[in-house]
MARDRENTOR-109099 format. One line per 10 residues: their letters; for each residue x, y, z of C-alpha. Coordinates in steps of 0.02 Angstrom, whole numbers. Example, Ala and Ser with C-alpha at 12.3 -4.5 7.8 and 13.67 -1.06 7.14 Angstrom:
<sites>
AS = 615 -225 390 ~ 684 -53 357
</sites>
This chain:
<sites>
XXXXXXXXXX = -1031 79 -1313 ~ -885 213 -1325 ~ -841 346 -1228 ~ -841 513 -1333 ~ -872 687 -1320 ~ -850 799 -1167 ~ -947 834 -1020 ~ -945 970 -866 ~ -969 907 -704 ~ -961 969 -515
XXXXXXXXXX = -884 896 -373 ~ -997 883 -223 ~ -924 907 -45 ~ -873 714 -41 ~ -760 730 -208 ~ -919 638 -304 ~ -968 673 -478 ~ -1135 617 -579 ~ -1083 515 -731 ~ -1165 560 -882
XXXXXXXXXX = -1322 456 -915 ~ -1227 404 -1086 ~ -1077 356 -990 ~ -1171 232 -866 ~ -1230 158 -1013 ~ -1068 142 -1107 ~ -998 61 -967 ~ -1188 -66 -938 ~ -1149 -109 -1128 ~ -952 -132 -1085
XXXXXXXXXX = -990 -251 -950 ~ -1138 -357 -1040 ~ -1009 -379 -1192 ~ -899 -450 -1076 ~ -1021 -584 -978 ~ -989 -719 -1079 ~ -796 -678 -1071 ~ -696 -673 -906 ~ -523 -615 -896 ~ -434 -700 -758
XXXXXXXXXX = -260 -614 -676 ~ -89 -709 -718 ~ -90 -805 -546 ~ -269 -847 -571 ~ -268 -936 -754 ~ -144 -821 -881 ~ -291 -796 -996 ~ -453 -756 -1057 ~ -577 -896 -1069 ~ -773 -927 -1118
XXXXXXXXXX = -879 -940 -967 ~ -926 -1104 -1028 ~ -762 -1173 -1015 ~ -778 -1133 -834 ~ -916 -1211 -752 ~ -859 -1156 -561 ~ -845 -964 -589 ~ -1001 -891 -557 ~ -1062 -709 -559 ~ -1166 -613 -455
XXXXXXXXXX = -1328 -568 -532 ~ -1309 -399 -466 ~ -1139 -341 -535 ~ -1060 -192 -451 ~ -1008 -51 -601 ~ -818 -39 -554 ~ -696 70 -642 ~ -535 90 -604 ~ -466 268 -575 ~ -280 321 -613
XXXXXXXXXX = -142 443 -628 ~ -98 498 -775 ~ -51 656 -894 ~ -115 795 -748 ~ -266 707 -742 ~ -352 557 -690 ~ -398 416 -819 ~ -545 306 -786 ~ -562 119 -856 ~ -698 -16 -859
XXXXXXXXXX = -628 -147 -741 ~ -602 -274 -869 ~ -528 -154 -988 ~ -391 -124 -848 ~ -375 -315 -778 ~ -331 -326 -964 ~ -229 -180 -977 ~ -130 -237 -797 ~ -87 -413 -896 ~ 7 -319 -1040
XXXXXXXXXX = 105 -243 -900 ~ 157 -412 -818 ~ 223 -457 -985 ~ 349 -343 -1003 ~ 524 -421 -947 ~ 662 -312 -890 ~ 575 -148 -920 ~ 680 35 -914 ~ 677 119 -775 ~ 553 263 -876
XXXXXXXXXX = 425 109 -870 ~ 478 58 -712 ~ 428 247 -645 ~ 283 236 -761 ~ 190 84 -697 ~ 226 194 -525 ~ 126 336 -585 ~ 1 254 -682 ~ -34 49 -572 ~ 40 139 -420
XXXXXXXXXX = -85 275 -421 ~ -221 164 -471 ~ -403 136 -360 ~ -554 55 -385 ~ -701 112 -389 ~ -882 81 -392 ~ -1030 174 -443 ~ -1150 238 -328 ~ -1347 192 -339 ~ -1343 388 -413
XXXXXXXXXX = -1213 343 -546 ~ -1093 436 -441 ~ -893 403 -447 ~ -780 452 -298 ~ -641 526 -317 ~ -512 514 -154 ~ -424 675 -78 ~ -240 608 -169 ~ -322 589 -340 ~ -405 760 -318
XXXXXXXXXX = -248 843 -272 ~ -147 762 -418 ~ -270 815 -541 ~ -293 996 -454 ~ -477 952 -453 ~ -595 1090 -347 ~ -752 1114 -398 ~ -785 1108 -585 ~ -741 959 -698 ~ -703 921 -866
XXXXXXXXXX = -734 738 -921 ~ -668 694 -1091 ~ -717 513 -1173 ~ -587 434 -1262 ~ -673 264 -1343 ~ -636 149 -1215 ~ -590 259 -1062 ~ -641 432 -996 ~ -510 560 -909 ~ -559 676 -784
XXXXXXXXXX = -486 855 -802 ~ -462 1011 -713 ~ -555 1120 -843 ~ -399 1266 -841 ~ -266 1126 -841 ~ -357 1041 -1002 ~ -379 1233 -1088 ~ -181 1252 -1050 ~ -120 1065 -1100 ~ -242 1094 -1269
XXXXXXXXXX = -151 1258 -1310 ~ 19 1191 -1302 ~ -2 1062 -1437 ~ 24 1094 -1601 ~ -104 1013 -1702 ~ -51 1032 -1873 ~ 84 879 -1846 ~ -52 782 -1778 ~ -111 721 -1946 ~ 43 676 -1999
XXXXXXXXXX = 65 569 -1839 ~ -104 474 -1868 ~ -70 436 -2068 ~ 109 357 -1995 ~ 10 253 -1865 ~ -127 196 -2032 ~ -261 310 -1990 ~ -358 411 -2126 ~ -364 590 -2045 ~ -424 677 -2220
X = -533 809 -2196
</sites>
């Protein structure tokens, strides 16, 4: 039901991709887990409620696969459509944010677009997320549990090389995960 490992990809002339089989199904799975769960938007209800609480919201037997497509990092971060509605909430919470989070929810709500997968399992990806990204031809797609990003594959080899990793571990015991190897 995650999103994990890493995947090449090409872009046909259209700025389309072919998600991986194992993706499709991540996001089948992330969808069913949510059916008997709907998130409603702040103006709509302010929270998440069982489907049987709500007998006059009904959904279409055949579901569109949505995921919403973003800005972020040099790359593009995808999201299961509930995962973001939820994820868009947390943002309407925050009163009196900075101006960094103020030019943050630019970058990453501003630059946000739906999208819906093809009957191939393709996702399109438009002409100003292409060019933010510096996406041609090849592509890197990276699963991260509960989203994917989408990478230039020399801007990921670059943005890897930069880190140093040994700090890492020390970052994840301070946040309570077990990184022992």
């Amino acid at each position: 039901m995650n999103f994990r490992g890493r995947t090449q990809r090409s872009l046909d002339p259209k700025g389309r991709f072919m998600l991986s089989p194992e993706y499709r199904e991540s996001l089948l799975l992330r969808m069913q887990k949510s059916e008997n769960t709907l998130f409603l938007p702040q103006n709509a209800a302010n929270a998440i409620m069982k489907e049987n609480e709500i007998s006059e919201i009904k959904t279409d037997e055949k579901s569109e696969i949505k995921v919403v497509v973003t800005t972020y990092d040099s790359c593009l971060v995808a999201y299961p459509w509930l995962d973001w509605l939820k994820l868009e909430e947390q943002f309407t919470k925050i009163a009196n944010p900075s101006s960094k989070v103020r030019a943050f929810r630019r970058l990453f709500i501003g630059g946000a677009e739906e999208q819906c997968l093809d009957a191939q399992g393709r996702i399109r990806l438009s002409q100003e997320h292409r060019e933010y990204a510096q996406l041609d031809k090849e592509i890197t797609i990276l699963g991260l549990t509960n989203r994917f990003e989408i990478w230039n594959p020399t801007l990921l080899k670059q943005s890897m090389e930069e880190i140093d990793f040994n700090a890492v571990s020390d970052e994840l015991n301070d946040s309570g995960i077990d990184f022992a190897l």
